[in-house]
N, C-alpha and C positions, 0 to 999 in steps of 0.2 A: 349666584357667585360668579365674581369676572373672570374669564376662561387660564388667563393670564397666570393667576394667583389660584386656581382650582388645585385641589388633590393630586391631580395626575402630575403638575409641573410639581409641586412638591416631594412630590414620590421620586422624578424622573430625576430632580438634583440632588435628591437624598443619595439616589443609586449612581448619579455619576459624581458625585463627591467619593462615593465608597468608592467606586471604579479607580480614580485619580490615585487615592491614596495606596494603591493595588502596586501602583510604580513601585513604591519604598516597598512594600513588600515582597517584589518581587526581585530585587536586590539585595535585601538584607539574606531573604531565602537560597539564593544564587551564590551570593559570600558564603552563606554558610555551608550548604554543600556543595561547594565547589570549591574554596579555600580549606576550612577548617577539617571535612572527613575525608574528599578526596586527595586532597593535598597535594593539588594540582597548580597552583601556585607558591614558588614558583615553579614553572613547568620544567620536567625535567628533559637534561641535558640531549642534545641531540645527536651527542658523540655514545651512546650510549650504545650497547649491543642489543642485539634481540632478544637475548639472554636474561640484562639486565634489566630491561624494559619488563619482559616474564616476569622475574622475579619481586620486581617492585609491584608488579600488580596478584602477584601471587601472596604477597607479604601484604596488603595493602587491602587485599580482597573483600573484607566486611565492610569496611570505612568507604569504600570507593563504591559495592553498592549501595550502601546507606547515602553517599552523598550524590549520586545519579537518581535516587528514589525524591530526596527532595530538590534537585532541580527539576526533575520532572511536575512536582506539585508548585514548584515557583513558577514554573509556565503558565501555568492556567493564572495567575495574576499578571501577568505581560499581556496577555490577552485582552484582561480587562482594564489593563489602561490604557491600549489601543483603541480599544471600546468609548474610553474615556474621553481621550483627543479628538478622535473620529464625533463625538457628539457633542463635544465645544466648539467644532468646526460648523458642523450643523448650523448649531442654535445660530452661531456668527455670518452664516449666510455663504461659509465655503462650503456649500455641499459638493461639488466634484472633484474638489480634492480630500472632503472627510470618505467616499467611496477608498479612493488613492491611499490614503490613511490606514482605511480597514485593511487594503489588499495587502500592502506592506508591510502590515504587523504582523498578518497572519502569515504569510512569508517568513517573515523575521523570524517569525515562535519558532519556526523549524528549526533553526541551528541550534540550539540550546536542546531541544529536545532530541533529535538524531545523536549531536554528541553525548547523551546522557545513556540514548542506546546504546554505540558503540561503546561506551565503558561500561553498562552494564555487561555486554557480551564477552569483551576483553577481561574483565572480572570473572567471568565464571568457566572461560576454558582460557586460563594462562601459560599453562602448558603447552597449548595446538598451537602448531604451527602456522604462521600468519602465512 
């Protein structure tokens, strides 16, 4: 069999086509918990007190950790369409910037995930004083 067309390349575009498509779902997953249960969009007002801000996350409390819990699970497909890019780079012959690639995604993943900490934290003592 020509190495070209063997199993393993088969395999490897089956898995970075799934990768690819990982984008959209890691967007669709991000809108959802981050739009529709945190309802964090739009973000609120910056004239607001500390008070206020308590309140809304005290009133808000189950919805905000349910949608921190799936951006947390939208992360791990950012990852893999990092994954994704980083190995169409490859195959194309940019391997020193699909490295560049990897580093930057997994960089990237951080923000999405830290903010989902912080609201999960701010969710569950909204009372305590910041």
């Amino acid at each position: 069999m020509n190495a070209t067309v063997g199993p393993s390349t088969v395999t490897e575009r089956r898995a970075a086509a799934a990768c690819a498509w990982s984008g959209a779902a890691f967007c669709v997953l991000f809108g959802i918990g981050f739009v529709l249960f945190a309802h964090f969009l739009p973000p609120p007002s910056p004239n607001m007190s500390a008070d206020e801000v308590a309140r809304m996350y005290a009133q808000g409390r189950n919805m905000i950790r349910t949608g921190a819990v799936i951006v947390f699970f939208a992360n791990g497909f950012f990852l893999t369409w990092t994954a994704a890019i980083a190995y169409l780079m490859w195959i194309t012959g940019h391997r020193v910037w699909s490295f560049v690639q990897l580093l930057g995604g997994g960089t990237g993943s951080m923000g999405p995930f830290v903010a989902a900490m912080l609201w999960m934290a701010a969710a569950f003592r909204p009372d305590q004083d910041p």
